[in-house]
C-alpha positions, 0 to 999 in steps of 0.5 A, a space after each residue: 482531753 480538756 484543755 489546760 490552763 495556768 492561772 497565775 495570781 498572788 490571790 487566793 480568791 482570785 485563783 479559785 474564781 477563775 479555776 472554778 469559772 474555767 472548770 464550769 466551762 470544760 477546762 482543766 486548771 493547775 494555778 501558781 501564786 507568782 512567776 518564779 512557781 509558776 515556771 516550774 508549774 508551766 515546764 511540768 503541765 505545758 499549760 495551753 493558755 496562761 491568766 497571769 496577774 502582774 503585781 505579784 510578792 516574789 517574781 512579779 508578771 512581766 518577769 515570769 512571762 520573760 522567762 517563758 519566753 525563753 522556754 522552746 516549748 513555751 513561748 508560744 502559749 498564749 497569754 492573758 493578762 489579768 491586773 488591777 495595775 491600769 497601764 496593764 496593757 503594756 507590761 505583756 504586749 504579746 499577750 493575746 488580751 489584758 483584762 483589769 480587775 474586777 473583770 468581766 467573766 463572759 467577756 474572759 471566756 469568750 476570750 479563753 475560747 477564741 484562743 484555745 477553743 
């Protein structure tokens, strides 16, 4: 069975990149468009990693990743931070890498497959 990821993002073209570039390397994906969807999604699929923007209309990244955290199940799932937003690495220090927008897709997969395999 692949290996699931959530791939939280208020943008529609980035949800899809990453969806199609983790779909290209053997990965299952479901995808949410901000945090407060995206804990329902992440309860219902229990995601083996999780992309998460930061800026996001509605519940935003650390806000979302809070609540995670509070989830038994979930708070251990891995992390990584995908944001335009330049401080980025502050914002989720817990997650296991923060990549800012336009990112490198090797470097992301390589990432992806240190941490979940």
């Amino acid at each position: 069975m692949s290996k699931k990821i959530l791939i939280v993002d208020d943008d529609q073209d980035i949800r899809s990149y990453l969806s199609e570039l983790f779909s290209d390397n053997g990965y299952e994906t479901v995808m949410a468009e901000d945090g407060s969807v995206a804990v329902e999604i992440a309860e219902k699929e229990k995601p083996d990693l999780i992309t998460l923007d930061l800026e996001m209309p509605g519940e935003w990244g650390p806000r979302f990743y809070r609540k995670l955290t509070q989830i038994e199940e979930l708070k251990r799932t891995p992390v990584i931070v995908i944001s335009g937003l330049n401080a980025n690495k502050y914002a989720i220090p817990k997650a296991v890498a923060t990549l800012t927008k336009p990112f490198d897709a090797e470097e992301l997969i390589k990432i992806v497959k240190e941490t979940i395999g």
